[in-house]
C-alpha positions in Angstrom: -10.5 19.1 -8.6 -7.0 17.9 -8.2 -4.1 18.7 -11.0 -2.6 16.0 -13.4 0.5 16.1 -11.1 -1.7 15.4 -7.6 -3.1 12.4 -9.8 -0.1 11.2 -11.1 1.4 11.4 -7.6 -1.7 9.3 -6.1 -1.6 6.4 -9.2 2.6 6.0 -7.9 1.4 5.8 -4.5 -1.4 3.0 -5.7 1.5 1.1 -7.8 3.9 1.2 -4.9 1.5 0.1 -2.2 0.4 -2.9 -5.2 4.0 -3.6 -5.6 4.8 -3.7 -1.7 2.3 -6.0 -1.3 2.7 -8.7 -4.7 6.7 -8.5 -3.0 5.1 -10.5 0.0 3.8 -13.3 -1.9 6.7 -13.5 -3.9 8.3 -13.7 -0.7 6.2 -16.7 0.7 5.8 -18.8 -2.6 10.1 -18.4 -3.2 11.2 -19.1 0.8 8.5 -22.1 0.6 10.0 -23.3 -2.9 13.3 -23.5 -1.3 12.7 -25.5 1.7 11.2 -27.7 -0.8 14.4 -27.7 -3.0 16.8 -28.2 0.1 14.4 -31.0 1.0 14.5 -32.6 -2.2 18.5 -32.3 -2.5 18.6 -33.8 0.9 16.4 -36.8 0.5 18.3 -37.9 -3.2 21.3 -37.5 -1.1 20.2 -39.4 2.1 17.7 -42.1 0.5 14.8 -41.3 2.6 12.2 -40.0 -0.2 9.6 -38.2 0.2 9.8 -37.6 4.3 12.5 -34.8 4.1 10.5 -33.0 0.9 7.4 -33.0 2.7 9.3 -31.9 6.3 11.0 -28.9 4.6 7.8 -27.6 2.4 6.1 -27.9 6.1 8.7 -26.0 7.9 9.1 -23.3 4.5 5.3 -22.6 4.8 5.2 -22.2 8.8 8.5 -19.8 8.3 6.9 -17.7 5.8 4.0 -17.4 7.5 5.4 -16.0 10.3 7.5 -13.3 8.4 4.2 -13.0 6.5 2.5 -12.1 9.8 5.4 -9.7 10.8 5.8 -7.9 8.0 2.0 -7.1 7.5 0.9 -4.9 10.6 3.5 -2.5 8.9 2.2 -2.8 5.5 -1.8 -1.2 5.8 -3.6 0.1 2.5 -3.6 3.8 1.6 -7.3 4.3 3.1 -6.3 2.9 6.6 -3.3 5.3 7.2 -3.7 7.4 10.2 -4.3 11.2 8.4 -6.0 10.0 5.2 -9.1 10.7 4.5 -11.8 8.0 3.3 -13.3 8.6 -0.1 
């Protein structure tokens, strides 16, 4: 049986690995949000609604998902982590 310090240690690693991870779709729905804003600026600005909103949300998502895709091979739960042991 582990000590109250071993646990709290383990229920910082759990937070950090939850925070890590709610970062990345913070990440996503924000750079997605703002090729939708600079596509909405752009198509008041140029008069060609809604083609430039609906280019930029397209090219926000396909951006994020790469960097989504990148970042993730780095990021693996606590379980899959080469030396843990499975419970």
């Amino acid at each position: 049986m582990g000590s109250a310090s071993d646990r709290e240690e383990r229920e910082r690693a759990k937070l950090g690995e939850w925070g890590k991870h709610a970062g990345f779709g913070i990440q996503y729905a924000v750079t997605i949000g703002i090729f939708a804003l600079i596509g909405w600026k752009l198509d008041g600005w140029l008069g060609t609604e809604p083609w430039l909103i609906i280019v930029m949300v397209f090219l926000g998502f396909i951006g994020a998902t790469v960097s989504l895709v990148k970042q993730l091979p780095t990021s693996r739960p606590p379980a899959a982590r080469k030396g843990s042991a499975p419970k």
